[in-house]
GUTI-138807 format. One record per atom (N, C-alpha, C): x, y, z. Coordinates in steps of 0.1 Angstrom, whole numbers, plus 5000, padded with zeros to 4 digits. Example, Ala and Ser with C-alpha at 12.3 -4.5 7.8 and 13.67 -1.06 7.14 Angstrom:
513249435078/512349555078/513249675078/512849785071/513749895071/512950005079/
END
This chain:
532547704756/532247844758/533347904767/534048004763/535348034770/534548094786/535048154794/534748184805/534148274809/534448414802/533748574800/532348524795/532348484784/530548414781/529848354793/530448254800/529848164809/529348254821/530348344825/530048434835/529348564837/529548614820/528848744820/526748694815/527148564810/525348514811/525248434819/525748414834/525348364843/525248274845/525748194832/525848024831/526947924838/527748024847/528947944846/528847884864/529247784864/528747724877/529847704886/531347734881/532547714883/533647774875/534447904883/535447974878/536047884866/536547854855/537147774845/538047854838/538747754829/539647814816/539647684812/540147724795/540347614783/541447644777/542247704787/543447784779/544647614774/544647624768/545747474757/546647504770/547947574772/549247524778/548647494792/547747464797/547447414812/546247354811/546147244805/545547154805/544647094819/546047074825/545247024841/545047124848/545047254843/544447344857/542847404852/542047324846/540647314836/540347444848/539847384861/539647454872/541047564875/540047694874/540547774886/540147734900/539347744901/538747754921/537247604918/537647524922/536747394925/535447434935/535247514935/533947564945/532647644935/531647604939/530747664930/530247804932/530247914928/529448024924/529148094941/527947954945/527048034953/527547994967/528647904969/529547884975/531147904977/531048044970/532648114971/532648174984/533748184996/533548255003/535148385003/534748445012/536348585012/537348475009/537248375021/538948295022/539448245008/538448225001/539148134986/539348264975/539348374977/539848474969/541548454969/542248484975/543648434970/544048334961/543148214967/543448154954/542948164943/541648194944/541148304930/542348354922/542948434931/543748534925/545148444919/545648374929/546648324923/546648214913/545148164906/545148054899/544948184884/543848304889/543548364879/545048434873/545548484882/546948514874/548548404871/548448234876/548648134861/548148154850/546848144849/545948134842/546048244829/546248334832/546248454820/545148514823/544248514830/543048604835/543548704832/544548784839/544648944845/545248974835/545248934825/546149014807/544949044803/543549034804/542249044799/541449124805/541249214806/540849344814/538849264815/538649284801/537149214797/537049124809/537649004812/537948854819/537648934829/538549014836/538549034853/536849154854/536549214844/535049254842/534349134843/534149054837/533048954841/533448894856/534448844854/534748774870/533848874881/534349004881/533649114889/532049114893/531649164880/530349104877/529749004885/530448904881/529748794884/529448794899/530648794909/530748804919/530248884928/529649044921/528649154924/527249114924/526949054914/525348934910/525348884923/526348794929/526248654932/525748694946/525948584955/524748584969/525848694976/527148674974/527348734982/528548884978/527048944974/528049104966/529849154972/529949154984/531249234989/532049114986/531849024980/533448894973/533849024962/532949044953/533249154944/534449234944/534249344961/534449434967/536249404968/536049284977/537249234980/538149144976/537649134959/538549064949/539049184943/538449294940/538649404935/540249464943/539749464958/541149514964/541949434961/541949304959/542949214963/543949214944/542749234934/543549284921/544849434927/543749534930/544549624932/545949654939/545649534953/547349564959/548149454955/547849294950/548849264943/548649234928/548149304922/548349264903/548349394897/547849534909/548149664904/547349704893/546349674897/545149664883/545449784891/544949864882/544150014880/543150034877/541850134884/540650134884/540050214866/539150144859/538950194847/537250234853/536650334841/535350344843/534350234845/535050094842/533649984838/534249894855/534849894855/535449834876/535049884880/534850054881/534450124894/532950194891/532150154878/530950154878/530449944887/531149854883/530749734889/530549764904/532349844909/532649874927/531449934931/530850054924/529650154929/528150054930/528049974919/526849904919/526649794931/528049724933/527849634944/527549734958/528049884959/527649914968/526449924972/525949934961/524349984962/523249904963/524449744962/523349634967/523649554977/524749624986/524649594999/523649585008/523249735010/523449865008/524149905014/525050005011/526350065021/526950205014/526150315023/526550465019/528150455018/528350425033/529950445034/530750365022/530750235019/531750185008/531650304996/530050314993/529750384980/530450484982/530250594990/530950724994/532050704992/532950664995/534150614990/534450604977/533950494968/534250514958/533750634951/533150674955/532950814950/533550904949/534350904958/535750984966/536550974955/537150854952/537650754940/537550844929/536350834926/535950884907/536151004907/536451084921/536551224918/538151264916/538551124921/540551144922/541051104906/540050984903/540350924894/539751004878/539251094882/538051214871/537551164862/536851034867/535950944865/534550934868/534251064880/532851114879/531951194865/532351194859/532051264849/531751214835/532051014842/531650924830/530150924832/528950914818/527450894819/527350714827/528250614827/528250514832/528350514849/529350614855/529650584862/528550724875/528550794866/527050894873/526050824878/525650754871/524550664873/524250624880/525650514882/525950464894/526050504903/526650594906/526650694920/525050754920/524750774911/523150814914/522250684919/522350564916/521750454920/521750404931/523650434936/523650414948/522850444960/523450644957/522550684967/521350634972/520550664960/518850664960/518750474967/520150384960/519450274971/519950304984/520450344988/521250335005/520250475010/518650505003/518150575012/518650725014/519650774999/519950945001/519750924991/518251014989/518151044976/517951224973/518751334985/519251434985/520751454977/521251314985/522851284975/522651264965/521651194959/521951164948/521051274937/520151324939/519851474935/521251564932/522051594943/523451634944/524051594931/524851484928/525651394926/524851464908/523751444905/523251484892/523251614889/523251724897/522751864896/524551954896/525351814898/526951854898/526851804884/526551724877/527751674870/527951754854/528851784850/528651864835/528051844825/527251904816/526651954813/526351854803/525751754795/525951664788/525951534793/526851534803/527051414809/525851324811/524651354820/523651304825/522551244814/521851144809/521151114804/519651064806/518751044801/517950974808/517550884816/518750764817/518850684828/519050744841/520150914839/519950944855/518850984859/518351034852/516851114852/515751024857/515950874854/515150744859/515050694868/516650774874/516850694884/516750784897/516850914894/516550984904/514750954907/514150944899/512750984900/512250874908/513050674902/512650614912/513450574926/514350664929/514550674940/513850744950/513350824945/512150944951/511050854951/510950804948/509250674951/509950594962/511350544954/511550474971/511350504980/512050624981/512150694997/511150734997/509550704992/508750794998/508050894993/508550954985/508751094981/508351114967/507151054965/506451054949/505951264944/506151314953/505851444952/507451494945/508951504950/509451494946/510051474933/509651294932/509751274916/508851314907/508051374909/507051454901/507351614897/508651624905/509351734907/510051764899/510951624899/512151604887/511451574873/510451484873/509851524859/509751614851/508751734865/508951864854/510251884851/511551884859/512451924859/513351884849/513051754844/513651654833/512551724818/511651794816/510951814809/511651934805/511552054816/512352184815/513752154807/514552074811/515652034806/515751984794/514351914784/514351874770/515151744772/514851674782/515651504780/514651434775/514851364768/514251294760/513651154769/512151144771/512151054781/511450924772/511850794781/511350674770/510250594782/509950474780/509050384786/509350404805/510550374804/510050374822/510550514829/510350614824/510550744828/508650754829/508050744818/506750714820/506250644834/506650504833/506350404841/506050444855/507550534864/507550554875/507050694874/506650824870/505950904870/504550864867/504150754866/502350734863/502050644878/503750594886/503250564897/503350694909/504550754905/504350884914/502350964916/502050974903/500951024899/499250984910/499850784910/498750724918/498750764931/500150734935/500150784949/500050904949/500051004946/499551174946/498551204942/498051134936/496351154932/496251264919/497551274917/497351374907/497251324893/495951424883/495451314877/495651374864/495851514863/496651604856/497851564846/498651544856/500151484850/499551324846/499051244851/498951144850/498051124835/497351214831/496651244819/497751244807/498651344812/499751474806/500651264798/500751224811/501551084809/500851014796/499950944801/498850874791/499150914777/499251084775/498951114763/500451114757/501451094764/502651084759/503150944756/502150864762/502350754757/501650734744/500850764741/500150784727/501450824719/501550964719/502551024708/503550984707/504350914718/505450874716/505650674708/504550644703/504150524700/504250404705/504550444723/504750294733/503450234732/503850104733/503050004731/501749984746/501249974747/500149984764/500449844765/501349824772/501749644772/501649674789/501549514794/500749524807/501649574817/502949664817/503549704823/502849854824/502649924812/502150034812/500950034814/500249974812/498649944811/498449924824/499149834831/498549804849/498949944856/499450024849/499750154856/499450264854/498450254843/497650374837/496350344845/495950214845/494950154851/494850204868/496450134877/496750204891/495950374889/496750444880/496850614883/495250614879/494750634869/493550634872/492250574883/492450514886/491550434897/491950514909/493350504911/493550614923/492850734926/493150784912/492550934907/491150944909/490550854912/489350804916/488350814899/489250804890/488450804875/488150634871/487150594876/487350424877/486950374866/486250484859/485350424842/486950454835/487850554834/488850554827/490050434825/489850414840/490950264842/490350194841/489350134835/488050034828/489050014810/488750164808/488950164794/490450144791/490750184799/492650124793/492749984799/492049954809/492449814810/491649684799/490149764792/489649684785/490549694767/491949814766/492249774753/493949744758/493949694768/495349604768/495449464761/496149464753/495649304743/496449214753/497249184761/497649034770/497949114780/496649074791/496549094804/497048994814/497949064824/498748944830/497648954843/498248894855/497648884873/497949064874/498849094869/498749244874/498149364870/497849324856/496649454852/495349384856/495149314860/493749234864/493849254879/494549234886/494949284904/494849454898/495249524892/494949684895/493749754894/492749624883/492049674882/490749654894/490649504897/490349484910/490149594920/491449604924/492049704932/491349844933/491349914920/490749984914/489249954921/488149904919/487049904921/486649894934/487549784941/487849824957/487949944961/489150024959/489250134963/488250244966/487350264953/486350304949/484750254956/485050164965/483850134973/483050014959/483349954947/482649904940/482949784943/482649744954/482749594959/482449474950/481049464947/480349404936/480849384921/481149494919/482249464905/483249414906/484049454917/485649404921/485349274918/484649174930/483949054927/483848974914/482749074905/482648994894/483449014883/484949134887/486149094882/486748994881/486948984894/487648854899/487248724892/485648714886/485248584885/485648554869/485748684859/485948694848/487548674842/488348734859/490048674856/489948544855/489348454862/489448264865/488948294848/487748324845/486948284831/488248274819/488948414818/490348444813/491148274812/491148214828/492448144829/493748244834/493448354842/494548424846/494648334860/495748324869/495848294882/496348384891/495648394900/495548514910/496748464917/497248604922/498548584931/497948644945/498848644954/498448724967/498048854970/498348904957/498149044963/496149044957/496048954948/494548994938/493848904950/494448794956/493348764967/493248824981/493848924981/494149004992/493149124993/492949144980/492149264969/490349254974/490649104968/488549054966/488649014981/489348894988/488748915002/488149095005/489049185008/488749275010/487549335007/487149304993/485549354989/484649234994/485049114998/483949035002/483449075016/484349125023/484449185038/483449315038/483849385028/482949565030/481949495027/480949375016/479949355012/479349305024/480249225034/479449105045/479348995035/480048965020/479048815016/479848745021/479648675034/480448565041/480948415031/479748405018/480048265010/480848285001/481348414996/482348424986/483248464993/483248505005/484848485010/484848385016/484248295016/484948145018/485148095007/484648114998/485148074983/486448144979/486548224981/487948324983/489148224985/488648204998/489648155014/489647985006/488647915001/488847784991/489647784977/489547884972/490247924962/492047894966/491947994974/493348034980/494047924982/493247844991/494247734996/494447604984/493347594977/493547484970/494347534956/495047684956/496447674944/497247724956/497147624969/498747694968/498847884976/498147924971/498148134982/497848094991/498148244994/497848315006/499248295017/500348205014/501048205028/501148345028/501948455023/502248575029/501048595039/501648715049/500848745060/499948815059/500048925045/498949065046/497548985037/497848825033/496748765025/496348725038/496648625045/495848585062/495348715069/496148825073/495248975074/494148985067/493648955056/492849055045/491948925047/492148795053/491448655054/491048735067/491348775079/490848775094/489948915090/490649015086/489449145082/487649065079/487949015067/487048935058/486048925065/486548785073/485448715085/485448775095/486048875101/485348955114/484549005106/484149085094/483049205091/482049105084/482248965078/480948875077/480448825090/480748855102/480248815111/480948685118/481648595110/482448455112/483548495124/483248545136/484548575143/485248465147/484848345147/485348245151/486448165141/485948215133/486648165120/488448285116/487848385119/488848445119/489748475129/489448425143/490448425153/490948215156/490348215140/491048055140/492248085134/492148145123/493048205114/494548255121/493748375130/494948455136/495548375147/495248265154/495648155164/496648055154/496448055144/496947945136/498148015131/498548155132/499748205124/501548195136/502148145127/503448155134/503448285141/503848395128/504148495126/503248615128/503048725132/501948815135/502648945138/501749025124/502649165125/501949265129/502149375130/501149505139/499349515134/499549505115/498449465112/497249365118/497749225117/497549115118/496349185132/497449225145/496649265158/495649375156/495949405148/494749555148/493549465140/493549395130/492449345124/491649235138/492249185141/492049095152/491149165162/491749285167/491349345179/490049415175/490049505160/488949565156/487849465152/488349345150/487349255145/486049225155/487049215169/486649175185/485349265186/485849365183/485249525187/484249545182/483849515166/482749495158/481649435161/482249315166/481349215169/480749205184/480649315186/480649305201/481449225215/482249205208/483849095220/484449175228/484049315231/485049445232/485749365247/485849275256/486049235267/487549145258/487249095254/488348995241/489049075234/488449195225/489449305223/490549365235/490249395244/490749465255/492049325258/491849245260/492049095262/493549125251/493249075240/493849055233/495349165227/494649275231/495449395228/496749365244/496049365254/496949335268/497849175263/497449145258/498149035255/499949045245/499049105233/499849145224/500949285230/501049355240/501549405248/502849325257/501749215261/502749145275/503849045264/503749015252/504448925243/505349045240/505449145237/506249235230/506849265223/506349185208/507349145195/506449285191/506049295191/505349455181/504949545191/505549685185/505349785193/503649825189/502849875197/501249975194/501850075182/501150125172/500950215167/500150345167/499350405166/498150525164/497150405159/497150315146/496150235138/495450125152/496450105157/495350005166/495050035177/495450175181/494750265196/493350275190/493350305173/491650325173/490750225174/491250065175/490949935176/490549945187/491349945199/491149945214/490350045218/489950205212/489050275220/487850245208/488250195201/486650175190/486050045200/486849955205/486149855214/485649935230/486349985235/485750035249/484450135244/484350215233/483050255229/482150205227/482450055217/480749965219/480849895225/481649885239/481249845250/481249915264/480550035261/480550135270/482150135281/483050115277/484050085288/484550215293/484250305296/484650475300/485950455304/486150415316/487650415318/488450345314/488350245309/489450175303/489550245292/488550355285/488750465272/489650525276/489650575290/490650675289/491950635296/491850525303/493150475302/494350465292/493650395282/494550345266/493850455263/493650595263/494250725259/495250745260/495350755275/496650855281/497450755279/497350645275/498750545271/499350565262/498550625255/499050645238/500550725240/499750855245/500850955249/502350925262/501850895271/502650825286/503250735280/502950675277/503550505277/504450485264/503350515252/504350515244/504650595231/504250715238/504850835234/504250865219/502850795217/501750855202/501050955206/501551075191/500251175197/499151165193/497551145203/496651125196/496451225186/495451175173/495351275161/493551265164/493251295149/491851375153/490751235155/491151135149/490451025149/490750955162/491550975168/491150905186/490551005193/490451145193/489351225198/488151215193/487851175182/486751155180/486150995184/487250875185/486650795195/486350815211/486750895214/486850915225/485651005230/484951055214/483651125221/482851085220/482950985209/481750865207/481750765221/482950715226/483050675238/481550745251/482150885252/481450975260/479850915258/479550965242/478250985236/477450845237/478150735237/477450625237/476850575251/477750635258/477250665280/476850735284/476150815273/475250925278/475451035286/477151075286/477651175291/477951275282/476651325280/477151425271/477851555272/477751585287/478051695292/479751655294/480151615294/481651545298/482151515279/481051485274/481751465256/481751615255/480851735254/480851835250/482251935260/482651945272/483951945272/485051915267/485151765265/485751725260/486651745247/485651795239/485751845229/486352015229/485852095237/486152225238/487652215245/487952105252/489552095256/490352015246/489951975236/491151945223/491752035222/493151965222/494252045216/494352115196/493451995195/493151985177/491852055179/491452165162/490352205161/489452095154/488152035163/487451935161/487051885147/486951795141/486651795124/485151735124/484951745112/483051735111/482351585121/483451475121/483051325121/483351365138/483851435144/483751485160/482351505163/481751585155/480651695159/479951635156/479851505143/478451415143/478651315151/479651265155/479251175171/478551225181/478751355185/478151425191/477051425189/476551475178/475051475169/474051335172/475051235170/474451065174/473951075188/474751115187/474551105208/473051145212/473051265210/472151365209/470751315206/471051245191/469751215188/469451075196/470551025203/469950885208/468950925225/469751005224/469051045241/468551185241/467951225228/467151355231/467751485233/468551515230/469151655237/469451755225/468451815227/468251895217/468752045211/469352085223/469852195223/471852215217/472052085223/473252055220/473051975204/472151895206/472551885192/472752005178/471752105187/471652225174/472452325173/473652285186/475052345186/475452285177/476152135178/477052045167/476652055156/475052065151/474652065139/475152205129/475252315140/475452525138/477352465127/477852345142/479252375137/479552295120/478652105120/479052065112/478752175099/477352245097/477152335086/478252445085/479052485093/480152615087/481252495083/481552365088/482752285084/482252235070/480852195066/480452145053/479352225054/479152315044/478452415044/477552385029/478152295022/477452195009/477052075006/477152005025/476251915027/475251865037/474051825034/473051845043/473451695052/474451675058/474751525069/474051575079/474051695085/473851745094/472551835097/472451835087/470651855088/470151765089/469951645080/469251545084/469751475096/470451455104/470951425120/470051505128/469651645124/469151725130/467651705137/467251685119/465651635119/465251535128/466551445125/465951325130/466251365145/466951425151/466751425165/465451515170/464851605162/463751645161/462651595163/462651445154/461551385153/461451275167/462851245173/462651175187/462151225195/461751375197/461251465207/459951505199/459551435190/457951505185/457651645180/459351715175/458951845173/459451905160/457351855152/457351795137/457951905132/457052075137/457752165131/459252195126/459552195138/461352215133/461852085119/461451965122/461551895114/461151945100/460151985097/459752015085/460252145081/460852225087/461452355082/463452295083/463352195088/465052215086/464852105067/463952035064/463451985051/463452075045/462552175043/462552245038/463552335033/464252405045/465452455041/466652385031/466352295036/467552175028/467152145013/465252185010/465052164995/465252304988/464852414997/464952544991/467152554990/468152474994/469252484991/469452404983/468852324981/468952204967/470152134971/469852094986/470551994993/470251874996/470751784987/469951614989/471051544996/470851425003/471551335008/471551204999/472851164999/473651074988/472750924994/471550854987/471050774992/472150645000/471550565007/472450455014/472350315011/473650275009/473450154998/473950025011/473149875007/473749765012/473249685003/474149575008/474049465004/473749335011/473349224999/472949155006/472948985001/473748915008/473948794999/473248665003/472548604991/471748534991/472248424980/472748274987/472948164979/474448204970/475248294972/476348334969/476348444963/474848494961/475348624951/474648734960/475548814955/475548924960/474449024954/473349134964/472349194955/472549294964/472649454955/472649564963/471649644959/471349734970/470149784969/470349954977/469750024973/469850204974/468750234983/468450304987/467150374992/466450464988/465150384983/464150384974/464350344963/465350244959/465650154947/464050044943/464250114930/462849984928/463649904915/465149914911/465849884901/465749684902/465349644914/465949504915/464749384905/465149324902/464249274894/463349204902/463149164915/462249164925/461349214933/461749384930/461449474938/459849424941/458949384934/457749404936/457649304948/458049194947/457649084959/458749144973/459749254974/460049264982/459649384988/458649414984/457849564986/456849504997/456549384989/455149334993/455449255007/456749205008/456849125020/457649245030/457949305028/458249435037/457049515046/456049495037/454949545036/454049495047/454249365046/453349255055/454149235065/455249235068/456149245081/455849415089/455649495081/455449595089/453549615098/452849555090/451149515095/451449465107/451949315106/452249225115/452749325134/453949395125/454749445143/453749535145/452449615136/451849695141/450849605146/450449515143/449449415153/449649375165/451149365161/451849295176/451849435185/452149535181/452049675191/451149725198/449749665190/448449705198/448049605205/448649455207/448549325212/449149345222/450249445223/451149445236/450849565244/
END
């Protein structure tokens, strides 16, 4: 196999030739591939040009190539110069699309800029190969303004649908899935002809945006355009829908994908998580093993997570058995999604085994840990732990685990230490609280029975209060009677949700701790004459590994009758015991 073959398919393990008049120089450079370093480029150069390399334009393209691929992209860079100042190569479109691409897997604006500079001397920007490239660049090295630019310059023809692909997933890179949703229309207005992964990365712009519209608009253009729903497109029709919160739709595209990989099976998972369908997610999961699919870290990352919202502590240890016996879970966000798990089944010990046992521990990792503390009533070991993670100072605090630290000084009535790691947030390390640390912060108040100090509190926000403010307040209220104020917060939550009765029933019920049936029965009332019902409340409950959920006033369970009856007889009983006491 001559050399250009070996190197342009990546087979070649050592620069070579078979050229007949140099028999003994078989080897160019005796070093292997992933062991070339800068220093052995001269002789690179000077064996490649005995050799008859540099008569072969093709030849010094693969060599490039190869060297761009390889571990260490800038050999490329600086075999390239070293052609240029002594063999006086001259740059063609297919060198200085290679030059552009190694830039872009550096990453390095400035080399790329440069050659860019290049193609405009060389008026070589204007190849559809070498556009590209410069469009690729950018969007990798994080400017995907330049590389917007770089497309919206180039003449008129030039550009094809690969730039159009590549702008769009550059814009997801950086972030900016609103953008590439931008250029689609914009690639649409324009009549470019788009194919499979012009789709691909606009149906993921679509999930992250929630927009379900375009993401419909997509679907249907995969229809007409006769792509196949193969598990590339299919785990992504599946993402955008479930996002979109349409979870029976991403059902149905996932139930007519004919070979489902770990990843349309993790989306759809995912999908039902999202959606609060814990229970399903689950007996997803149990139908991928049925399959013979094998879960990767991100699908065990997925079901822990629904084992955790459920509390069923035995399937997330089945999870956590699963995991270890193929082999998952080392990544860190699978051990996270392991410590979440068993703090909200109650196992705190189990999961601050977990988070003791990790090398490595990232911002997450501390926030699950510290809210876990917090949950479970440890808020003394939260506080603990958070000062800890502080005095080590491999991770800076975020906003996400201030709400860890004051969600713990709340259920542990800790007032000032609340408002200490308040004012930290801001002083110390310069976070501005947002609406959700003010509203721990009034729950804090409301749970110490200060309500006169929460209701300040609130009227001195810098932010106008949002509804989950005003029903902490409301809790408060009803836990300690205060009636007047609650029928303030209740006045506000009705003009903020004005089409849901949360706050009426909070109402009543603080009504009913003060014995004053009337009001109670006319805020009912009002609430039936608006044809305002409350979205019943659902738990769960696992028993011998399976999970059974139940609604309020569900008589759906196939038990219901014998659990009517023992509810029934537990309630006799505490009334016997009440007149006994």
């Amino acid at each position: 196999m001559c050399l250009a073959s070996r190197i342009l398919n990546g087979k070649a393990r050592y620069f070579s030739t078979l050229r007949k008049p140099y028999p003994e120089n078989k080897c160019i450079l005796s070093v292997p591939v992933s062991c070339l370093l800068h220093c052995h480029l001269p002789i690179l150069l000077s064996h490649a040009t005995v050799s008859g390399l540099l008569l072969k334009l093709p030849l010094v393209h693969s060599v490039l190539r190869s060297l761009s691929l390889g571990p260490v992209p800038s050999l490329s860079l600086s075999f390239l110069s070293l052609l240029r100042r002594f063999a006086y190569m001259t740059l063609d479109n297919y060198s200085l699309n290679i030059a552009i691409s190694t830039a872009a897997r550096l990453p390095s604006v400035v080399v790329g800029s440069q050659f860019h500079a290049l193609s405009l001397k060389l008026s070589l920007a204007s190849d559809t190969f070498v556009l590209n490239a410069l469009i690729n660049m950018y969007s990798s090295c994080n400017y995907p303004a330049a590389a917007r630019l770089v497309l919206d310059s180039a003449p008129q023809g030039v550009s094809d649908v690969v730039s159009w692909n590549t702008i769009i997933a550059g814009y997801l890179r950086g972030g900016l899935p609103n953008k590439a949703l931008q250029s689609f229309h914009q690639m649409a207005k324009e009549q470019v002809r788009l194919d499979e992964v012009t789709l691909l990365n606009v149906l993921v712009a679509c999930a992250r945006t929630g927009t379900m519209k375009v993401g419909r608009l997509c679907h249907a253009l995969v229809v007409l355009n006769g792509f196949a729903i193969n598990c590339y497109i299919g785990s992504s029709l599946v993402s955008m829908y479930a996002k979109c919160g349409l979870v029976e739709d991403a059902h149905r595209v996932f139930n007519g994908i004919p070979e489902r990989n770990v990843v349309c099976w993790t989306s759809m998972i995912s999908g039902y998580t999202q959606s609060g369908r814990f229970k399903e997610a689950v007996e997803l999961f149990r139908d991928m093993q049925i399959a013979g699919v094998k879960a990767d870290d991100a699908t065990i990352a997925t079901v822990a997570s629904s084992c955790g919202q459920m509390g069923a502590l035995d399937l997330g240890r089945y999870v956590h058995a699963y995991c270890d016996s193929r082999g998952l879970g080392k990544e860190i966000a699978v051990k996270n999604s392991l410590i979440d798990m068993y703090s909200k089944c109650g196992d705190i010990k189990k999961a601050y085994e977990i988070f003791c046992g990790l090398a490595k521990r990232d911002l997450f990792t501390w926030t699950v840990m510290i809210m876990g503390f917090a949950i479970n009533g440890l808020c003394v070991e939260a506080l603990d732990l958070f000062a800890q993670m502080e005095g080590e100072g491999e991770v800076m605090p975020n906003e996400v685990i201030f709400l860890g630290v004051l969600t713990a000084c709340s259920h542990g009535g800790l007032v000032e230490q609340g408002y200490h790691h308040f004012h930290c947030m801001s002083n110390v390390y310069n976070l501005a609280p947002r609406i959700e640390h003010y509203g721990c912060m009034v729950d804090l108040l409301g749970r110490a029975n200060l309500l006169a100090r929460a209701e300040k509190f609130i009227k001195e926000m810098p932010v106008a209060p949002d509804v989950v403010v005003w029903r902490s307040l409301l809790f408060a209220c009803r836990a300690y009677g205060q009636v007047e104020l609650a029928e303030y917060a209740a006045e506000r939550i009705e003009e903020l949700e004005p089409k849901k009765c949360g706050g009426h029933v909070l109402l009543s019920n603080v009504y009913a701790t003060t014995s004053r049936w009337v009001d109670v029965n006319k805020v009912r009332t009002g609430m039936d004459n608006g044809r305002k019902s409350k979205k019943p409340g659902c738990s769960f409950v696992e028993v011998d590994g399976c999970v059974h959920e139940f609604f309020a006033g569900d008589e759906t369970h196939f038990e219901t009758e014998a659990i009517y009856t023992t509810l029934f007889g537990i309630n006799e009983l505490l009334v016997v015991e009440s007149f006994l006491t």
